[in-house]
C-alpha positions in Angstrom: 92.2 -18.1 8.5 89.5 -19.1 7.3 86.5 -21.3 9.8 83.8 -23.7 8.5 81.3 -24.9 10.9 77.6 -26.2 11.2 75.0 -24.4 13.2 73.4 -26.6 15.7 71.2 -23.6 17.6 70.4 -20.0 17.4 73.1 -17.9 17.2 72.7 -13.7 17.6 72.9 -11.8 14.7 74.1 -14.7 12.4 73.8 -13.1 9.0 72.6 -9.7 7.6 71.9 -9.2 3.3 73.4 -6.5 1.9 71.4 -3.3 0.0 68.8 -3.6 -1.1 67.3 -5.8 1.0 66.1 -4.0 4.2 68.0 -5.2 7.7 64.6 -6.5 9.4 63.8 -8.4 6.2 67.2 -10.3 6.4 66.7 -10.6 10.2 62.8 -12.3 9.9 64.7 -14.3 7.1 67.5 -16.1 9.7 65.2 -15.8 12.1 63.6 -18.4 10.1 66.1 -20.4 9.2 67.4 -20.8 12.4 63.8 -21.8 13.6 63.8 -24.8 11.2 67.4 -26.2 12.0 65.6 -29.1 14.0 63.3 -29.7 11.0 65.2 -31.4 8.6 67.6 -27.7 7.6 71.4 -27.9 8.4 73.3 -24.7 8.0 77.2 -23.8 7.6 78.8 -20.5 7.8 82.3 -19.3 6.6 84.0 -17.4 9.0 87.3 -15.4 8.9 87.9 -14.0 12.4 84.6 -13.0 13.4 83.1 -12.1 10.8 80.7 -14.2 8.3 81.8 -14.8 4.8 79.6 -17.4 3.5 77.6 -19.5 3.9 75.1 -22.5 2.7 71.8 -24.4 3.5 70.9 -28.2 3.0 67.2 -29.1 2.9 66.4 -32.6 3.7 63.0 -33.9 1.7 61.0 -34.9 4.2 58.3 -36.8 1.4 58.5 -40.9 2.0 59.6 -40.7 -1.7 62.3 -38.8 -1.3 63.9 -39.5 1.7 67.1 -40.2 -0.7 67.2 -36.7 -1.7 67.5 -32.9 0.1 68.0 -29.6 -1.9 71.5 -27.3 -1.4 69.7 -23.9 -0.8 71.6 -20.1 -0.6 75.1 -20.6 -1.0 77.3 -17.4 -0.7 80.6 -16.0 -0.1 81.2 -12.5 0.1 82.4 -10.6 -2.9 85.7 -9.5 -0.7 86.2 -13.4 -0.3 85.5 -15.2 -3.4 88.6 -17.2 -5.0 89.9 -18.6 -1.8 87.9 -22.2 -2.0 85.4 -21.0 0.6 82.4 -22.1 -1.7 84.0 -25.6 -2.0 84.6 -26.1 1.1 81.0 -25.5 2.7 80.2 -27.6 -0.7 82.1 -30.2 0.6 80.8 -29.8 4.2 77.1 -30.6 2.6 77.8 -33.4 0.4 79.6 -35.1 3.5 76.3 -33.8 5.9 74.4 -35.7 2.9 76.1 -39.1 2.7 75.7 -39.5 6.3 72.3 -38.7 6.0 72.2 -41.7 3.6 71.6 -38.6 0.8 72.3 -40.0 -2.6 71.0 -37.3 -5.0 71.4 -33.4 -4.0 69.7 -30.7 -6.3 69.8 -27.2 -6.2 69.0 -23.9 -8.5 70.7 -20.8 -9.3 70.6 -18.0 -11.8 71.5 -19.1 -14.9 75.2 -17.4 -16.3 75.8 -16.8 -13.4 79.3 -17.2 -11.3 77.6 -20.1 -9.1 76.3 -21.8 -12.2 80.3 -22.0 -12.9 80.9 -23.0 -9.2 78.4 -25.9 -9.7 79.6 -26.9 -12.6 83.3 -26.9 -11.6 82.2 -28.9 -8.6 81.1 -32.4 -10.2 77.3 -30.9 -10.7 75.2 -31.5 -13.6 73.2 -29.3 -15.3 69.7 -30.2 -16.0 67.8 -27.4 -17.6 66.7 -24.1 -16.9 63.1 -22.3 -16.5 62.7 -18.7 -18.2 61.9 -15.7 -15.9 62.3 -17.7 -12.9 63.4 -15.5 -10.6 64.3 -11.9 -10.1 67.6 -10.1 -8.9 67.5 -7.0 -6.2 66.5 -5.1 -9.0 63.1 -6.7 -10.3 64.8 -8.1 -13.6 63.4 -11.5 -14.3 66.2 -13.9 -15.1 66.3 -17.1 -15.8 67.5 -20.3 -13.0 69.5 -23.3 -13.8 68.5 -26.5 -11.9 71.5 -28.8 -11.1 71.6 -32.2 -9.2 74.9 -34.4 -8.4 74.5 -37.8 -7.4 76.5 -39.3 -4.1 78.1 -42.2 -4.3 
């Protein structure tokens, strides 16, 4: 069965990237992220027994002009695990974080064509352009990233 929950605190040995990103890389990374969950960063895993499937980031604008606003950041679900909802459920767990927040518009980016694009899209979100080059995959390609945004009602 599959578990959705916030992290409030630190937790050891949260998360861990796959080749070829190198272990203390991923490590510093949650490191990180788990330093900034009292800064305005709210965090979800996916968990099926013990281990982590997913998971997903929400980034709250901290700007006096956008304090309406806060940006979805690495979503993920394990290859082994896609197709089972797990993506819309931590989706769902963010847009709900977000409207108690008093959130109205969430934005986010991903690699254009790519599965998440399709994720997005199926999930309400609307597409709002892209930017050439934008980013590059494990490999060093440059590829392109789609920015979406969904309004809360």
């Amino acid at each position: 069965m599959i578990r959705v929950r916030r992290i409030d605190g630190p937790e050891p040995a949260l998360l861990g990237f796959l080749a070829p990103l190198a272990e203390d890389t991923a490590t510093e990374y949650w490191r990180r992220v788990l330093g900034r969950l009292e800064d305005g960063v709210a965090l979800w895993v996916a968990e099926d027994g013990e281990q982590v499937v997913g998971s997903v980031q929400l980034e709250s604008c901290s700007k006096e002009n956008g304090r309406h606003r806060a940006e979805v950041q690495k979503l993920f679900v394990l290859h082994s695990h896609r197709g089972r909802g797990i993506s819309t459920r931590l989706m769902r767990e963010v847009e709900a974080e977000a409207r108690a927040e008093g959130r109205t518009l969430l934005v986010l980016d991903t690699l254009s064509h790519s599965d998440a694009a399709s994720v997005y899209r199926h999930l309400g979100w609307q597409y709002a352009g892209s930017i050439p080059e934008y980013a590059a995959t494990p490999d060093g390609v440059l590829h392109a990233t789609a920015y979406f945004y969904k309004q809360l009602k």
